[in-house]
VOPA-384769 format. One line per field, with one value per atom (N, C-alpha, C, CB): residue number from 1; residue in one letter; chain; atom name; x, y, z. Coordinates in nm, 2 decimals. Glycine has a CB too. Example, Ala and Ser with C-alpha at 12.3 -4.5 7.8 and 13.67 -1.06 7.14 Angstrom:
2
k = c(1  1  1  1  2  2  2  2);
r = c(A  A  A  A  S  S  S  S);
c = c(A  A  A  A  A  A  A  A);
a = c(N  CA  C  CB  N  CA  C  CB);
east = c(1.32  1.23  1.32  1.13  1.28  1.37  1.29  1.41);
north = c(-0.57  -0.45  -0.33  -0.45  -0.22  -0.11  0.00  -0.06);
up = c(0.78  0.78  0.78  0.90  0.71  0.71  0.79  0.57);
# end
This chain:
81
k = c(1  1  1  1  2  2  2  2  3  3  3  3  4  4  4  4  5  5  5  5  6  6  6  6  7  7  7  7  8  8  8  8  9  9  9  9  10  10  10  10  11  11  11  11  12  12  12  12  13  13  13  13  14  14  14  14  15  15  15  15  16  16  16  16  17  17  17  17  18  18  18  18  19  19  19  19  20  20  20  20  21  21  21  21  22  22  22  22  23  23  23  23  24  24  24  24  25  25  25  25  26  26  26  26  27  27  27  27  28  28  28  28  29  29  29  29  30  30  30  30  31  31  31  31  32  32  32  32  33  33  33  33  34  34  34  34  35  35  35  35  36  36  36  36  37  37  37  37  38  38  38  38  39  39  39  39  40  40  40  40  41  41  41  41  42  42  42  42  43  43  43  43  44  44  44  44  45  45  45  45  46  46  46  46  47  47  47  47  48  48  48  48  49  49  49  49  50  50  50  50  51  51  51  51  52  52  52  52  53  53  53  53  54  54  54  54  55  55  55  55  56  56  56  56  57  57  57  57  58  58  58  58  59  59  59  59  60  60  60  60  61  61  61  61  62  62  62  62  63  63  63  63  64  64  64  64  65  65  65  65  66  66  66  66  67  67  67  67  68  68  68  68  69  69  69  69  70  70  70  70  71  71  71  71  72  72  72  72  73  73  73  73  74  74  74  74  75  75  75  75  76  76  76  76  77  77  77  77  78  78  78  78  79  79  79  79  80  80  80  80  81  81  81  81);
r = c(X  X  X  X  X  X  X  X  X  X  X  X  X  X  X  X  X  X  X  X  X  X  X  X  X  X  X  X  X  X  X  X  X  X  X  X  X  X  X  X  X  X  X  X  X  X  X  X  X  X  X  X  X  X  X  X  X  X  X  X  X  X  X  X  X  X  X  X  X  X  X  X  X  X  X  X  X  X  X  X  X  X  X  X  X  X  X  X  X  X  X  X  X  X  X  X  X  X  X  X  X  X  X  X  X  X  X  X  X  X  X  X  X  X  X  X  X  X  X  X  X  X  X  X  X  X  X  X  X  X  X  X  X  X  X  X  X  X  X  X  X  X  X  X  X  X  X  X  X  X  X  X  X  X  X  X  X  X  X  X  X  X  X  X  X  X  X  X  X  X  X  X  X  X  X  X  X  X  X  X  X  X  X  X  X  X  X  X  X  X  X  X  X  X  X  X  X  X  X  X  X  X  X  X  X  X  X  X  X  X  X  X  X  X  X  X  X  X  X  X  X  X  X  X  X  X  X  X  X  X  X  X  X  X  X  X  X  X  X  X  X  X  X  X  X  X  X  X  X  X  X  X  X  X  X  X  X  X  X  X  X  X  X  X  X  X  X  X  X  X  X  X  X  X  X  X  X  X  X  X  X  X  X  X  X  X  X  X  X  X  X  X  X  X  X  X  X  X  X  X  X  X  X  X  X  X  X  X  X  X  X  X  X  X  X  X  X  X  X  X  X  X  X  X);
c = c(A  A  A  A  A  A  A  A  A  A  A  A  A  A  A  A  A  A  A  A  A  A  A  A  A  A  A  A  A  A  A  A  A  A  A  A  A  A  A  A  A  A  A  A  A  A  A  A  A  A  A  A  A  A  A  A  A  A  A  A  A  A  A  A  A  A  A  A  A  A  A  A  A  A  A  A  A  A  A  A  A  A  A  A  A  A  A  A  A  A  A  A  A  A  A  A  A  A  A  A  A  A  A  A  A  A  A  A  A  A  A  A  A  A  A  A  A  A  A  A  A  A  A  A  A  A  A  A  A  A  A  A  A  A  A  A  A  A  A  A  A  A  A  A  A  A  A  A  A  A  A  A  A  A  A  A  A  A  A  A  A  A  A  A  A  A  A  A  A  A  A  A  A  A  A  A  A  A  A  A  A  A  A  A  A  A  A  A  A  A  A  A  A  A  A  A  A  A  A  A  A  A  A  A  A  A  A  A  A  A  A  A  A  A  A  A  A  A  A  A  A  A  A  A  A  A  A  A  A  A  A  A  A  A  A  A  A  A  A  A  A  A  A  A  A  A  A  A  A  A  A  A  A  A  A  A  A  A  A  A  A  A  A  A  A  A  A  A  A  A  A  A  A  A  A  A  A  A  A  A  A  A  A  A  A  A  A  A  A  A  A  A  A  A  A  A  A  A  A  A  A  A  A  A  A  A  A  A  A  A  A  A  A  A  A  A  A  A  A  A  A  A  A  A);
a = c(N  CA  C  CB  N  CA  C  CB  N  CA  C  CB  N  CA  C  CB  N  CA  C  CB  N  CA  C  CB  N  CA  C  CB  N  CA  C  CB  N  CA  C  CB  N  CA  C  CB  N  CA  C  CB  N  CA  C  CB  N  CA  C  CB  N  CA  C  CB  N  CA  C  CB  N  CA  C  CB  N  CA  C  CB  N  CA  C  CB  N  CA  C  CB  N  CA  C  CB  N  CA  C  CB  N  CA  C  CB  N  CA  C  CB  N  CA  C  CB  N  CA  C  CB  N  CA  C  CB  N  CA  C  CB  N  CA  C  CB  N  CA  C  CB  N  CA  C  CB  N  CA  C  CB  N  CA  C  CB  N  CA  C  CB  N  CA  C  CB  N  CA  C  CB  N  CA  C  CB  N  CA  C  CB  N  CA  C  CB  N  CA  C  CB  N  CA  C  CB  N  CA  C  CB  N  CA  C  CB  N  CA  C  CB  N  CA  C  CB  N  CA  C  CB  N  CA  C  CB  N  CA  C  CB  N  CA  C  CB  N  CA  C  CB  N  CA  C  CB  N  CA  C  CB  N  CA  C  CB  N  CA  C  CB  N  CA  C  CB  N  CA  C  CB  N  CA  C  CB  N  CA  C  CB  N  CA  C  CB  N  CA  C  CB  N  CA  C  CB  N  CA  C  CB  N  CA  C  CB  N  CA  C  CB  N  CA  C  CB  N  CA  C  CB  N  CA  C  CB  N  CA  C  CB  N  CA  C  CB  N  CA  C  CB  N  CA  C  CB  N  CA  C  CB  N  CA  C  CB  N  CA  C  CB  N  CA  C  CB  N  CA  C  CB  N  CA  C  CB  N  CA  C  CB  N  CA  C  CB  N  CA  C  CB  N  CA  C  CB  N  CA  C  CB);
east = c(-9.94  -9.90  -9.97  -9.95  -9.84  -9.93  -10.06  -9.82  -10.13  -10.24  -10.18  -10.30  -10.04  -9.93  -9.90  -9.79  -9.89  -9.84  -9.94  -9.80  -10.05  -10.16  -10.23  -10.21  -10.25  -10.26  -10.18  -10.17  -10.05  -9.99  -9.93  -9.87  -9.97  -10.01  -10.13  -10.06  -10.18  -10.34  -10.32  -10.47  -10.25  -10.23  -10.14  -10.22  -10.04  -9.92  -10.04  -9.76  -10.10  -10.17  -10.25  -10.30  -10.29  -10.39  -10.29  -10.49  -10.18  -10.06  -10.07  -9.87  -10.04  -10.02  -9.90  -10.03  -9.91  -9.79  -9.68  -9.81  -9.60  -9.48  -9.44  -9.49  -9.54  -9.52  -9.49  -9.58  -9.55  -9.56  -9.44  -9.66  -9.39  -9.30  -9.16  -9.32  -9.17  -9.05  -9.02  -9.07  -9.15  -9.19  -9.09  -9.40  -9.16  -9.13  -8.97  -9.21  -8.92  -8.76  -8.69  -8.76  -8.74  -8.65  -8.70  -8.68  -8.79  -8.80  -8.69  -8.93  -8.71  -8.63  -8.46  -8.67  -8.45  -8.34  -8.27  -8.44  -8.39  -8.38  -8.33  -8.57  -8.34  -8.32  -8.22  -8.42  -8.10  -7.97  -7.89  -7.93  -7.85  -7.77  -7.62  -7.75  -7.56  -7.44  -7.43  -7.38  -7.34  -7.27  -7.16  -7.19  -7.24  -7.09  -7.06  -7.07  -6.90  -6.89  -6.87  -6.78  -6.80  -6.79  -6.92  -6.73  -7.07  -7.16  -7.21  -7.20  -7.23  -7.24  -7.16  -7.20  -7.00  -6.95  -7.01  -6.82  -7.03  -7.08  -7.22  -7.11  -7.27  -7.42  -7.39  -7.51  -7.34  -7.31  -7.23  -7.18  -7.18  -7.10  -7.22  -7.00  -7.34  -7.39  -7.50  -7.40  -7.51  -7.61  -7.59  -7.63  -7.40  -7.30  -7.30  -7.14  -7.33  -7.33  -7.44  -7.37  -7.58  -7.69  -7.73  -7.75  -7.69  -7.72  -7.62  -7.70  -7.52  -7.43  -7.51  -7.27  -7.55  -7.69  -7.76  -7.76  -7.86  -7.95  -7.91  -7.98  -7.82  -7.74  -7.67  -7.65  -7.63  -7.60  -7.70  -7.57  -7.80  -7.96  -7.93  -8.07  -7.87  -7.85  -7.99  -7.66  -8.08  -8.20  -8.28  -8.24  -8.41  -8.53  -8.57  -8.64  -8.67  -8.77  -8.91  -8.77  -8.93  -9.07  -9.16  -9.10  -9.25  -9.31  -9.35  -9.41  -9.37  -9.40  -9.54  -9.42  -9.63  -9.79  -9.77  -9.98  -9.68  -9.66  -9.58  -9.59  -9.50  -9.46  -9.51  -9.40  -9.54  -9.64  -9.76  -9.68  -9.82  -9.95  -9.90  -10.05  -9.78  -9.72  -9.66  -9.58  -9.63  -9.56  -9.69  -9.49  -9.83  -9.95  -10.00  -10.03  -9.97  -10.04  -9.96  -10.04  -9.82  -9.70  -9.74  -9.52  -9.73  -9.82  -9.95  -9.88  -10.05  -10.14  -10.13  -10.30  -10.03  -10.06  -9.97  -9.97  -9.90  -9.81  -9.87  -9.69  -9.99  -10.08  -10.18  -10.16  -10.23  -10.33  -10.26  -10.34  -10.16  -10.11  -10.09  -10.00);
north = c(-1.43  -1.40  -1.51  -1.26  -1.53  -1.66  -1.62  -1.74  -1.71  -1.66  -1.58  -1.77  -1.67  -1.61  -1.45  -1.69  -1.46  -1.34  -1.22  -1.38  -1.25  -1.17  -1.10  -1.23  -1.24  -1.24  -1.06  -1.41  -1.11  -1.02  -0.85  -1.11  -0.87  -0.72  -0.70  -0.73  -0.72  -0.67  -0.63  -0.81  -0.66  -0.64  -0.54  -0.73  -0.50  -0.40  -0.29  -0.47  -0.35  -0.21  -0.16  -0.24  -0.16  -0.12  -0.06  -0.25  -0.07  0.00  0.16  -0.08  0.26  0.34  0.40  0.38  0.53  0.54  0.58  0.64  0.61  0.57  0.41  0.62  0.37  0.25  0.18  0.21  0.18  0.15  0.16  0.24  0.29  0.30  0.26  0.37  0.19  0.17  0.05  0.17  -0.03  -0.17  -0.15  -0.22  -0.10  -0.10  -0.09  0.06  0.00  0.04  -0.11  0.15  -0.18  -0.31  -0.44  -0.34  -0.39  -0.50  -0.55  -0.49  -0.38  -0.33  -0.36  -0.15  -0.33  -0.38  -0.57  -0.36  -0.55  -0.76  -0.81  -0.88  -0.74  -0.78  -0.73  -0.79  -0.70  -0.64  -0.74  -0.52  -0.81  -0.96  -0.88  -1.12  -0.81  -0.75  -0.65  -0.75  -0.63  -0.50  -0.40  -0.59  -0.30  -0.26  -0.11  -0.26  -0.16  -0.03  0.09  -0.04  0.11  0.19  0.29  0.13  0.25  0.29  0.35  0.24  0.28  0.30  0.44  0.17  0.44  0.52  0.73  0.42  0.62  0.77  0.82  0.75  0.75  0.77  0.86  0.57  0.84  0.87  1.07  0.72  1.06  1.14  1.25  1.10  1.23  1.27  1.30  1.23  1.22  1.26  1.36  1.19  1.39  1.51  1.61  1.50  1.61  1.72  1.80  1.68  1.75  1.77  1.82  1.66  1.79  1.86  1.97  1.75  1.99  2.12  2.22  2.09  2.19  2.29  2.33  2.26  2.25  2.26  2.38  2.15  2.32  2.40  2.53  2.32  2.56  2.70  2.80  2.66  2.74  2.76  2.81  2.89  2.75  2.75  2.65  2.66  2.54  2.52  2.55  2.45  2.52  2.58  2.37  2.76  2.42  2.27  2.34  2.20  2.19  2.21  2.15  2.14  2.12  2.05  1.93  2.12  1.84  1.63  1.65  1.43  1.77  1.71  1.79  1.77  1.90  1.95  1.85  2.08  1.83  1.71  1.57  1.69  1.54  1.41  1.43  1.31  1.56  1.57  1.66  1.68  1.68  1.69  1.57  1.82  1.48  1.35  1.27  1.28  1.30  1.24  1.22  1.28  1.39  1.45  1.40  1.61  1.41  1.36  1.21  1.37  1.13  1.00  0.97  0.99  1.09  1.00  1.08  0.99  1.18  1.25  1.10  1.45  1.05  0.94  0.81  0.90  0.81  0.70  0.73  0.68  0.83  0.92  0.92  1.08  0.90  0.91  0.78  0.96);
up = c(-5.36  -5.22  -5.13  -5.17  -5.05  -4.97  -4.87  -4.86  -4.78  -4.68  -4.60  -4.59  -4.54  -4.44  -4.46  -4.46  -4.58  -4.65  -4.64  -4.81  -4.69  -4.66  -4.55  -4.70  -4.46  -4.33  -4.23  -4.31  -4.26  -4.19  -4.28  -4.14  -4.44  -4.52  -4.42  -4.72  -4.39  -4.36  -4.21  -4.37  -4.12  -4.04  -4.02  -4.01  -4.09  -4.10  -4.18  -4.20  -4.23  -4.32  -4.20  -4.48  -4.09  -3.97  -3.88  -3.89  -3.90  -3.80  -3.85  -3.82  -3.75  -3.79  -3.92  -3.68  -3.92  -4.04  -4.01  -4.15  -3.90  -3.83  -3.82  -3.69  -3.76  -3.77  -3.86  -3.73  -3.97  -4.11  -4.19  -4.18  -4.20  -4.22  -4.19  -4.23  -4.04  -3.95  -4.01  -3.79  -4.04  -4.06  -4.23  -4.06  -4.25  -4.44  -4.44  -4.55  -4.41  -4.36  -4.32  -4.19  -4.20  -4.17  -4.28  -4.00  -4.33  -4.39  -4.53  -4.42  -4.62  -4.73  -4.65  -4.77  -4.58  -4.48  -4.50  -4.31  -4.49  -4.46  -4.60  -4.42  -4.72  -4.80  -4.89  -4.84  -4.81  -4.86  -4.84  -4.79  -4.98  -4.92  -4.89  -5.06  -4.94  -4.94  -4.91  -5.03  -4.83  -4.69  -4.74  -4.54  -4.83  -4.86  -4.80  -5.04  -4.75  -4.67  -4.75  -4.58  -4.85  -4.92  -4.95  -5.02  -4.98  -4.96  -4.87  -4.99  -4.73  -4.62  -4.57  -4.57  -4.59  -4.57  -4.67  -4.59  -4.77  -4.86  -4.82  -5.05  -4.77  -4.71  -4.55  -4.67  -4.54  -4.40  -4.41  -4.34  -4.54  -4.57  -4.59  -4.67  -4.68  -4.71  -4.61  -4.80  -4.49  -4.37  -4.33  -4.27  -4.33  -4.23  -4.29  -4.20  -4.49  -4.58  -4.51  -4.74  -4.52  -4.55  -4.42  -4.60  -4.32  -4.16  -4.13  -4.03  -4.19  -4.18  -4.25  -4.26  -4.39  -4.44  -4.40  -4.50  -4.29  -4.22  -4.14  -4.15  -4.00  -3.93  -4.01  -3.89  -4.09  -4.18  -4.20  -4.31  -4.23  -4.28  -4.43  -4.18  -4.48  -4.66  -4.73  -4.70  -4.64  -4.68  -4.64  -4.69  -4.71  -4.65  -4.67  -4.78  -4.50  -4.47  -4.50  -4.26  -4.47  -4.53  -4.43  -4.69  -4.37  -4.30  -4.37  -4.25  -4.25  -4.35  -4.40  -4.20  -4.33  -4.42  -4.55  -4.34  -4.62  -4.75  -4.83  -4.74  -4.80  -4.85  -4.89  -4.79  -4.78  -4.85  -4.90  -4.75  -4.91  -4.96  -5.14  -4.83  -5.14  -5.33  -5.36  -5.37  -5.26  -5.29  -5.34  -5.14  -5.29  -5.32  -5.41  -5.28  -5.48  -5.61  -5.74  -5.61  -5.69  -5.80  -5.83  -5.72  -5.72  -5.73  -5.82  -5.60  -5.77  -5.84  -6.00  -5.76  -6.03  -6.16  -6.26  -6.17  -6.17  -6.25  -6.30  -6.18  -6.19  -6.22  -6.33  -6.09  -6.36  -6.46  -6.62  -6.39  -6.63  -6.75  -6.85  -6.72);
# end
């Protein structure tokens, strides 16, 4: 990794975790050489599935700190092995 490179990991790492994440999002972003609609379109399909569910209440939510805190554990049990 360059200085440059470093430089500004270090700096994105001190942002909060919205932020962080917003960052991480456009970045993974930047690096989509090809636009395909057909995807795009199925993604989209699947945003309208998935909020009609919601709206139904055929799911159950979960709050973001349960989630990320089994997302944690799943993490580090995968690291342990």
């Amino acid at each position: 990794m360059t200085q440059a490179a470093h430089s500004i990991l270090k700096s994105a790492l001190s942002l909060e975790e919205s932020e962080r994440a917003l960052l991480a999002g456009v970045l993974l972003e930047s690096l989509e050489s090809d636009h395909d609609e057909g995807t795009e379109q199925a993604w989209l399909s699947e945003v309208d599935r998935r909020v009609a569910e919601l709206d139904a209440g055929k799911v159950e939510t979960l709050p973001l700190e349960t989630v990320m805190s089994q997302l944690k554990k799943n993490i580090r049990g995968k690291a342990n092995r």
